[in-house]
N, C-alpha and C positions, 0 to 999 in steps of 0.2 A: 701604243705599247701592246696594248691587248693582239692586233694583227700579227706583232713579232713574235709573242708568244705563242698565235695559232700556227702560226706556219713553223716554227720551230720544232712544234707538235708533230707536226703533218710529215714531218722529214726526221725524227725521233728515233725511228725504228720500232717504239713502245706498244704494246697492245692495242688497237686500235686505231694505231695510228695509219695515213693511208702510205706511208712508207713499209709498213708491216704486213701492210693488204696485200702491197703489188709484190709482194718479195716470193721470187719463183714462178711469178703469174706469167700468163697471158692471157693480154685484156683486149677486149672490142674496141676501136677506139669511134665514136658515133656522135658526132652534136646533135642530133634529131631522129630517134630519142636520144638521150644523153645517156651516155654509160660511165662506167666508173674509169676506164681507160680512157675516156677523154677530160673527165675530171684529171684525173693521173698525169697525162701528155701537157697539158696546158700548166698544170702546177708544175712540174719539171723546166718548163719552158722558160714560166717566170725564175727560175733558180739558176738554170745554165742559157746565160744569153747567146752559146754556140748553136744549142739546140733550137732556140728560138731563129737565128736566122738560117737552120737548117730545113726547115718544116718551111717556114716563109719562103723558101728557093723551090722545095721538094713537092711541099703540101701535105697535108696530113695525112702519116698510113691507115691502113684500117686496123693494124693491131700493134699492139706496143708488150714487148714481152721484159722484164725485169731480173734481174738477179744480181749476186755479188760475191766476192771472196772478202778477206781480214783485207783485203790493200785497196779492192777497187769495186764502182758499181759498172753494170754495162746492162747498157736498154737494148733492146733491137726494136726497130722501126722495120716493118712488115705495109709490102707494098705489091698487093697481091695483081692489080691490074698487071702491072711492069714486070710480076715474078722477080723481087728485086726486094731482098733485104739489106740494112745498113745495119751498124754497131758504131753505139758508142759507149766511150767507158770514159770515167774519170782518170785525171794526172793528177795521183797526187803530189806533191802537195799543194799544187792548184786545186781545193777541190773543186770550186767555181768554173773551173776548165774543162773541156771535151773532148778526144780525141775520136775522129769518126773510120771508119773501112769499112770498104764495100764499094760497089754493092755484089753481093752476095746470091745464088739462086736461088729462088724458091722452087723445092722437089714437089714434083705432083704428089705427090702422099701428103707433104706441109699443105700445099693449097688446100688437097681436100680437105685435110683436117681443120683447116683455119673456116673454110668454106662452111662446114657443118654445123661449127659453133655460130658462125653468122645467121644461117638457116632456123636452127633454136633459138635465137632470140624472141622474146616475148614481142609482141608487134606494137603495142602502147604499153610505157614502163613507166607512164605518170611523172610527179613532179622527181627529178634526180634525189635519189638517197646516199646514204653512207654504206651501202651493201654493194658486197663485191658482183654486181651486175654487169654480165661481160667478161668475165674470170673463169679460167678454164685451170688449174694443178699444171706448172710445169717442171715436169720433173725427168 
């Protein structure tokens, strides 16, 4: 019980929660070191099984950017080798549902910028925290 409750958490929207972190973000997504966009991408994954066999086909990008209106959420999957972004957003009232398009170009100004923030990362970020590590203000 306690798990359904964390994760309930997690996807809350509430202060803290990392539904609140990524909202308007974009985040690094990195398993080594770990960044809080790969925490973010793989908790989403377990929630929208679309997503999980999207990433399983694609591979994981290197950035995941989040936002939403009152109706729906839409991630974008940034796929900087490929110059190749995707979107997905929610059907309601499936929310457990995906709908994806794209893919999308990445403009040399997006790479660089995506690129730079790569560049800044601290090079050993120790054991993974709750801090938005990898999080850039997308606005």
């Amino acid at each position: 019980m306690l798990l359904t409750s964390c994760a309930s958490f997690e996807e809350s929207g509430l202060p803290g929660s990392a539904a609140s972190m990524a909202h308007n973000q974009i985040m690094m997504v990195s398993a080594d070191p770990a960044t809080f966009g790969h925490y973010r991408l793989t908790s989403l994954m377990r929630i929208y099984p679309d997503l999980d066999l999207f990433v399983a086909k694609r591979g994981m990008p290197e950035f995941l950017a989040e936002t939403s209106n009152s109706r729906q959420h839409y991630y974008f999957l940034f796929y900087l080798k490929e110059r190749q972004t995707y979107v997905a957003r929610t059907r309601p009232p499936q929310r457990e549902r995906l709908e994806f398009s794209g893919p999308y170009p990445v403009t040399d100004k997006e790479k660089q910028t995506l690129r730079e923030l790569q560049k800044n990362q601290p090079k050993d970020l120790g054991e993974p925290k709750r801090s938005p590590v990898g999080i850039m203000t997308w606005r």
